[in-house]
N, C-alpha and C positions, 0 to 999 in steps of 0.2 A: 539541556535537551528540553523542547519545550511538547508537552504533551497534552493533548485536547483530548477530553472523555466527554462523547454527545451525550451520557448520561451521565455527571458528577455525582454519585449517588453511588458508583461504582469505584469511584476514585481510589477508596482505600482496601479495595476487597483484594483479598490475595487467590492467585492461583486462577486467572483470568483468562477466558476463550473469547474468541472475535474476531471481526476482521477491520483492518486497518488502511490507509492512505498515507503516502508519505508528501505533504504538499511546504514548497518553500524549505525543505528543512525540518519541519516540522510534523510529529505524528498526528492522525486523527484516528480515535477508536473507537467501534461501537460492539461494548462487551457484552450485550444484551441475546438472550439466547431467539429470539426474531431475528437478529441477523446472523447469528450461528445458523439457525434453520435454512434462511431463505438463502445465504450467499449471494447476497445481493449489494454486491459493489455500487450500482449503478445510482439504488435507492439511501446507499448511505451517500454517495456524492454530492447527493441532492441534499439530504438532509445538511451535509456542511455547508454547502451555499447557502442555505439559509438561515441556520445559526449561527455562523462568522461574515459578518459584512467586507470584511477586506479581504475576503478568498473571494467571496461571491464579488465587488465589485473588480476585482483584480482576474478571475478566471472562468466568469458566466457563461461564455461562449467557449469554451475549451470541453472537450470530449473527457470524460471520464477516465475513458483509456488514457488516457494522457498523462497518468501521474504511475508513479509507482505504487504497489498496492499489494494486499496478502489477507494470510490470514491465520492465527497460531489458535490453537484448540488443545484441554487439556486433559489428554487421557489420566483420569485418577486411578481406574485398577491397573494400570502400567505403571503409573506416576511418568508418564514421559510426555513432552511435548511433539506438536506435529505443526512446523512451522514451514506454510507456503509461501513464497515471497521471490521477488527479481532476483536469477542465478546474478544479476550486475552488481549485489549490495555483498559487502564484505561481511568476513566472517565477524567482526567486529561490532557492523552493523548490523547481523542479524543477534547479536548479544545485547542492543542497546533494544530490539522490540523487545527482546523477551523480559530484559526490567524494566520495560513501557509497561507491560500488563500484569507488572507486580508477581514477577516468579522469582527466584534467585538466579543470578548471573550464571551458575554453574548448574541449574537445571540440567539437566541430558534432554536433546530433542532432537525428531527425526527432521533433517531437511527433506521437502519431497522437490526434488532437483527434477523428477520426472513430470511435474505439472508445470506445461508448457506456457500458460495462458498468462502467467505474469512475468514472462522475459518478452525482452526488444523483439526477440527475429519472430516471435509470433505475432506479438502483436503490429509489426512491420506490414508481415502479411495479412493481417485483416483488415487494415490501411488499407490496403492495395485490394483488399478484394470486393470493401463495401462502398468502393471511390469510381465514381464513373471521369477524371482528369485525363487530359492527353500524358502522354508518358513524360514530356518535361516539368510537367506540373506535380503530378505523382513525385518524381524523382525530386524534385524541388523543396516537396512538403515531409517526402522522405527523410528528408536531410536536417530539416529545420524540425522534424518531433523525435530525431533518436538524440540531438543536440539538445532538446530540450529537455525532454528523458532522462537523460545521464546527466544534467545540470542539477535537475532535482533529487539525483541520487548521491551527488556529489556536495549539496548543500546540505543534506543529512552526515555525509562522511563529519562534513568540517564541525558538527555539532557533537559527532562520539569521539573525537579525538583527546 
């Protein structure tokens, strides 16, 4: 499993909160508590394009949205994790973020299966709502980002096997 830490500096710290991108297969994380704060998907997307050259030349023009994405945070006076992330990634694969961010396999953590904003049928519909396409085009583009979506969910699968 190959894991990118935008700050390497964090690489070996244990018991790690943040939020993450799953692109190609591969994790991107930034465990710094600025993006703890801000929740800002959009601003760490950015930051990868610009610190990996073959994401950014390979996905410049690709929408943020567009990848799989989350975010695990670590309550200490619980000792439990609180891990957001696509209801599409297995349980499997929601074990291989959690030793992404250096916790143990067997951590206990809540999934919040109630945060809509990182599955398909949401973000489906906000495709549809911030797209001014005639409706073949929509349904067209539809089709070709929940394929793409679960390609890149599924290239991660093939990596926690």
């Amino acid at each position: 499993m190959n894991i990118h830490f935008i700050h390497p500096n964090h690489t070996n710290t244990n018991n790690l909160s943040g939020l993450f991108f799953i692109i190609d297969g591969e994790i991107y994380i930034d465990s710094t508590t600025r993006a703890v704060k801000h929740n800002s998907h959009r601003n760490l997307y950015q930051t990868i394009l610009e610190t990996y050259p073959r994401v950014r030349d390979k996905y410049r023009l690709y929408p943020y949205l567009y990848f799989p994405r989350g975010f695990l945070l670590y309550e200490s006076d619980i000792e439990k994790l609180m891990l957001g992330c696509p209801n599409e990634l297995s349980i499997h694969q929601r074990e291989a973020l959690i030793v992404a961010f250096n916790h143990p396999i067997d951590r206990e953590y809540l999934y919040m299966a109630d945060d809509p904003h990182y599955n398909i049928a949401w973000l489906i519909a906000r495709v549809h709502k911030v797209q001014t396409w005639s409706k073949d085009i929509m349904e067209a583009e539809t089709e070709w980002f929940k394929s793409f979506y679960l390609n890149q969910i599924a290239q991660f699968k093939e990596l926690t096997k």
